[in-house]
C-alpha positions in Angstrom: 166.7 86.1 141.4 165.5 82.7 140.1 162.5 83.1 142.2 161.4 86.8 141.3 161.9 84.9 137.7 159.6 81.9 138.8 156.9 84.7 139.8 157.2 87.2 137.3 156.5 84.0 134.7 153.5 82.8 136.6 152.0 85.9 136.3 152.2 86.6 132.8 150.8 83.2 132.1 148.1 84.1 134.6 147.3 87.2 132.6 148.1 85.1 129.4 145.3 82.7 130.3 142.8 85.6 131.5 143.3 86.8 128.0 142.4 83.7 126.3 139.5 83.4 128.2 137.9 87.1 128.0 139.0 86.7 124.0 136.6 83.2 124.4 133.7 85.0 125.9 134.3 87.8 123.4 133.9 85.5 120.4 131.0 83.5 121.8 129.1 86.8 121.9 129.6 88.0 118.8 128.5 84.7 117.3 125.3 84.8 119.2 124.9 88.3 117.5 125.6 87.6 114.4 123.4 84.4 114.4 120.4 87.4 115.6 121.6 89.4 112.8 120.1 89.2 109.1 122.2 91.0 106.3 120.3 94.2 105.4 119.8 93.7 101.8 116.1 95.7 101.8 113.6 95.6 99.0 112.9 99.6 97.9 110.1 101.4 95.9 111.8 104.9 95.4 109.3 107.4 94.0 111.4 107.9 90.4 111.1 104.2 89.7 107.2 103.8 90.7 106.4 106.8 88.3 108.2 105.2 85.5 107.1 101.5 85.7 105.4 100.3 82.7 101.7 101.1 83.4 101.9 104.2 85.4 101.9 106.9 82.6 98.9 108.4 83.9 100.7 108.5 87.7 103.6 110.0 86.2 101.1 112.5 84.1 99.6 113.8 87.2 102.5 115.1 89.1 104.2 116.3 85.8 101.3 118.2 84.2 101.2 121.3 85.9 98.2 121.9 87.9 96.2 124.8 86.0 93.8 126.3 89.0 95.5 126.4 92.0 92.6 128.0 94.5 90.2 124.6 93.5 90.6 124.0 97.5 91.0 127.5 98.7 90.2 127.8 102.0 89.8 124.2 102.8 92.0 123.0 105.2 93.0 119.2 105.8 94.8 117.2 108.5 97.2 114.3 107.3 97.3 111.8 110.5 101.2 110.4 110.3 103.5 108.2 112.3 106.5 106.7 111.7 107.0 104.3 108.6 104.6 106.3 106.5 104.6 105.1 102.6 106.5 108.4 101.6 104.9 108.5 98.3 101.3 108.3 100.0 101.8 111.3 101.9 103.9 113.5 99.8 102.1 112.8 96.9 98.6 114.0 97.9 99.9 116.6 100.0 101.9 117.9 97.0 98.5 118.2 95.3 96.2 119.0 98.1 98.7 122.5 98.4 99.0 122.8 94.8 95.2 123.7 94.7 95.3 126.1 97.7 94.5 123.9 100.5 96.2 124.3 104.2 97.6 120.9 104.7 98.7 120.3 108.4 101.1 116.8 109.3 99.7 115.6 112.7 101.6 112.6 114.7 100.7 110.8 117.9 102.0 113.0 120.9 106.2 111.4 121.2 106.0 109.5 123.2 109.8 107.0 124.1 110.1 103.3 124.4 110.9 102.0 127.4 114.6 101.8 128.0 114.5 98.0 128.1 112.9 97.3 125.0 116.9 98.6 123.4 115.0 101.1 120.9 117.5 104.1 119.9 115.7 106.6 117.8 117.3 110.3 116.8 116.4 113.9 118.4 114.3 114.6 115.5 112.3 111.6 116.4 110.5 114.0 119.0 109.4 116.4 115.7 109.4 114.4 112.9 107.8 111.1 111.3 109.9 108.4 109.5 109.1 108.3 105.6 109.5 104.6 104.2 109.9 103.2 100.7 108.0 99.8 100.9 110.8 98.7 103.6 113.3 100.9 103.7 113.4 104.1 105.9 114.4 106.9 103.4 113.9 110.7 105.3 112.1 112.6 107.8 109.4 115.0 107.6 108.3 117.5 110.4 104.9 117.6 112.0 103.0 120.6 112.1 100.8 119.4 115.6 100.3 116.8 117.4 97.2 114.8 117.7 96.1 115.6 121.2 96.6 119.5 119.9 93.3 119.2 117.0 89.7 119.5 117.0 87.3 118.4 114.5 86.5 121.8 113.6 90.1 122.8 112.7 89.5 121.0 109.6 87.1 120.1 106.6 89.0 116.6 105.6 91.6 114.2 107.3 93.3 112.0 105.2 96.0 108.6 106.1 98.6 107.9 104.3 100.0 104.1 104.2 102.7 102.3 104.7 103.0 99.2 107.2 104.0 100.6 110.3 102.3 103.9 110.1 98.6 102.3 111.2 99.8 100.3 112.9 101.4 103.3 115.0 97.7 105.4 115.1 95.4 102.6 115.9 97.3 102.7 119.2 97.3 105.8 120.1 93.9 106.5 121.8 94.1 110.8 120.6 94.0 109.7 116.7 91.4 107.3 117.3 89.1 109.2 119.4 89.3 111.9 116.4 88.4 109.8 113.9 85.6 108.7 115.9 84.5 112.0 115.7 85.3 113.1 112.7 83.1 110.5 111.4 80.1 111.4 113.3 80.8 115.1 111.8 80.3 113.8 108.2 83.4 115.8 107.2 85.7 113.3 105.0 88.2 110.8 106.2 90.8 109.3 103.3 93.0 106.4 103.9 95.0 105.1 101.3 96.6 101.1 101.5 97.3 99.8 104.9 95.9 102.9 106.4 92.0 101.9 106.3 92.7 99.4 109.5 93.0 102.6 111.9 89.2 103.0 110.5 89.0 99.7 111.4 90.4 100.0 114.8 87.8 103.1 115.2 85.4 100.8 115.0 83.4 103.0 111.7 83.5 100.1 108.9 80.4 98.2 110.0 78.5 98.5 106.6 80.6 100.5 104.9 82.3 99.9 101.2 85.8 100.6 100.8 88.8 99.1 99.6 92.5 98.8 100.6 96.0 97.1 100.7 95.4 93.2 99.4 96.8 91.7 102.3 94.3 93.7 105.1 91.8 93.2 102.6 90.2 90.6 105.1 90.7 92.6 108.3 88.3 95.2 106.9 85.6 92.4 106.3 85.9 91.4 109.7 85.8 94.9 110.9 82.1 95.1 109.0 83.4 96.6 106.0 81.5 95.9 102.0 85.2 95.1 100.1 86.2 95.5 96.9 89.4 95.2 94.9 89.2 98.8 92.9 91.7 101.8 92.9 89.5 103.7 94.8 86.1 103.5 96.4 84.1 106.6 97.9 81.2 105.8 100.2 79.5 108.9 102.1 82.5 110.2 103.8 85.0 107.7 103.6 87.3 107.6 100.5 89.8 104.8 100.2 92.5 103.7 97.9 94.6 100.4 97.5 98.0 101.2 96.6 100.6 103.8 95.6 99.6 103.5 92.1 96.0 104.7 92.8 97.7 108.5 94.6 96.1 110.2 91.6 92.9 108.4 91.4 93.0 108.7 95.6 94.1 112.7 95.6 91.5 113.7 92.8 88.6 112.2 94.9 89.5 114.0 97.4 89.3 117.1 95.2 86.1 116.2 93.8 84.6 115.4 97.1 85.6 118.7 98.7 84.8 120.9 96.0 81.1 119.5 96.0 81.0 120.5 99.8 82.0 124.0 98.8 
């Protein structure tokens, strides 16, 4: 009996100790995660506050004032090229408008296409229908695409426009599809729009050599070394390239659109 005692005892200091240890590693990993870890405490731009800041009565005027003649664009249609981490404002805003006159306003995304499994990316169902809206840095909402950009041909449409947002261009200038229809929209003469970060897909298209056109401050430079005329103005239309800076120049962006357009009618 004093020997089955003698046993039973080493054993559960055995498992005791196998405890201890796994509880060690356990600890050591989750302080190696945390220390990878930053709090999320993320700086937001939602669309209520940007149209009431001080200085954006005439942004806040556009959306408000209902729009008086709603076949302006009639029969024009226009392609928005989107990925995920779009400015949300920047794309619902002129789209908004573009529909409000009677355009057809298509979304377009890249073609889905899945990260590798080892690069630990884990993105929702929708993902493979829908783009990620952002506000400055935070992912707010989803929208769904109406085609993707393999799927379009220049003469499906009479404008293409970009909306901002970081990660957005950064998402199109990679995929070879939205580049090689920018390419030749361009060479159609029909009208490209890119508003903030958006003008370095032009960039990546390799269309800016001589041409004026404005954008986000910070890419500002990347467009100068990509052959582009800059200048620091809310928005700037050259031929068929209209650019804007900012989410506070959507109105002054959407309504050169409309002008453009219309004059093509």
């Amino acid at each position: 009996m004093k020997k089955l005692r003698q046993i039973m005892t080493a054993g559960l200091l055995s498992a005791i100790a196998l405890s201890d240890a796994q509880a060690q590693d356990i600890d050591h990993k989750l302080d190696v995660i945390n220390q990878l870890t930053t709090p999320s405490h993320v700086s937001v731009m939602p669309v209520s506050s940007l149209l009431n800041a001080p200085g954006n009565e005439a942004l806040r005027a556009f959306f408000f004032n209902p729009v008086k003649d709603k076949t302006v664009l009639k029969g024009k249609k226009i392609a928005v090229l989107a990925a995920d981490g779009f400015e949300e404002i920047e794309l619902t805003g002129p789209v908004w408008y573009f529909r409000e006159l009677g355009a057809q306003v298509d979304i377009v995304s890249p073609k889905y296409n899945p990260a590798p499994a080892r690069y630990g990316l884990s993105s929702p169902e929708m993902a493979k229908t829908h783009v990620m809206a952002i506000q400055y840095l935070q992912p707010v909402g989803w929208i769904k695409f109406d085609r993707t950009a393999d799927q379009i041909k220049v003469s499906d449409y009479d404008a293409v426009f970009i909306p901002g947002g970081a990660w957005n261009p950064d998402n199109l200038r990679y995929d070879k599809d939205v580049i090689k229809f920018i390419q030749d929209f361009n060479k159609s003469g029909k009208l490209i729009a890119a508003i903030c970060h958006a003008p370095v897909v032009l960039a990546s298209a390799d269309i800016l050599k001589g041409r004026k056109l404005t954008g986000y401050w910070n890419i500002q430079i990347d467009l100068k070394n990509a052959g582009g005329i800059v200048s620091d103005q809310p928005v700037v239309v050259d031929a068929n390239i209209i650019t804007s800076r900012h989410p506070i120049d959507v109105a002054d962006f959407s309504k050169a659109v409309e002008s453009w357009l219309v004059k093509k009618k």
